[in-house]
C-alpha positions as CSV (number, residue, x, y, z in Angstrom):
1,X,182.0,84.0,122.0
2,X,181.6,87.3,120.1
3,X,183.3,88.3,117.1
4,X,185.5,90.6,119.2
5,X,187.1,88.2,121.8
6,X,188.2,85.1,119.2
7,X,191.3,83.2,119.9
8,X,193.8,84.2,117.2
9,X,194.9,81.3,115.7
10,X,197.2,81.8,112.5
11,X,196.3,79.8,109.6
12,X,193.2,78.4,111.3
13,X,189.1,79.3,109.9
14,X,186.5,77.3,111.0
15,X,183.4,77.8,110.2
16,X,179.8,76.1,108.6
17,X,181.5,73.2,107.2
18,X,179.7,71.2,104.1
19,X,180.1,67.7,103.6
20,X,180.3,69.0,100.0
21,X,183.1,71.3,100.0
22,X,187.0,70.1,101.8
23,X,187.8,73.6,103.8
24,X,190.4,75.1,102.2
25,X,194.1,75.4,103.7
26,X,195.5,78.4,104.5
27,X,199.4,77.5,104.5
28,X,201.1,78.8,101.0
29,X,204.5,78.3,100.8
30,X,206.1,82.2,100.8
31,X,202.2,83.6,102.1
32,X,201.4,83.9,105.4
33,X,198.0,84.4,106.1
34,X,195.6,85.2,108.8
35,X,191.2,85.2,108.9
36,X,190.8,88.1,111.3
37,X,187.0,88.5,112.5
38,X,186.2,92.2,113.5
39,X,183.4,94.4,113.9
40,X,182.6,94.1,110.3
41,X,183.3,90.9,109.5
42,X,185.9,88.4,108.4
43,X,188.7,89.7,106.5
44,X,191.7,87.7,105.1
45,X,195.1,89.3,105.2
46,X,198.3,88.0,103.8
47,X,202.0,89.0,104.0
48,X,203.3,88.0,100.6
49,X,207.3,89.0,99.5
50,X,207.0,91.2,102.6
51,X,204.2,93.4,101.1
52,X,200.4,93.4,103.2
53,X,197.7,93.0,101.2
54,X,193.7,93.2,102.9
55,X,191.0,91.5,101.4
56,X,193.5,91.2,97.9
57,X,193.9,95.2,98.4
58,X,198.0,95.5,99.0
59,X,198.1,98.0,101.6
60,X,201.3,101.0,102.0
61,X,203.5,100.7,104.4
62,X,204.3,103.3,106.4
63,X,207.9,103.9,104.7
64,X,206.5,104.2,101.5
65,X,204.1,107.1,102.4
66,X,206.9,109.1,104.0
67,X,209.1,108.8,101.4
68,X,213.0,108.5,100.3
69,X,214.8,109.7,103.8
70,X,216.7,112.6,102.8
């Protein structure tokens, strides 16, 4: 499999895993978040309070770019 045709499983990464290290769980109450693998690479995106952030960036929503409606 490539990194462009992954299942999409929410809440799911697997990856290298160490006998070391537990993998660490996605699932935070009130965060949703997803491990999306694209051309560039793994990037974690989260929907927390209804705000997206990438990557710890939050990211503006279309509304807020347009504006109050008038």
């Amino acid at each position: 499999m490539t990194a462009t045709n992954l299942p999409v499983l929410p809440e799911v990464l697997l990856g290298t895993q160490s006998a070391d290290q537990r993998p660490l769980d996605l699932a935070t109450e009130g965060t949703q978040r997803y491990v999306w693998h694209g051309a560039f690479g793994a990037m974690l995106i989260e929907v927390r309070d209804g705000a997206a952030y990438v990557n710890g960036q939050r990211v503006t929503s279309m509304a807020e770019l347009r504006g109050p409606a008038v």
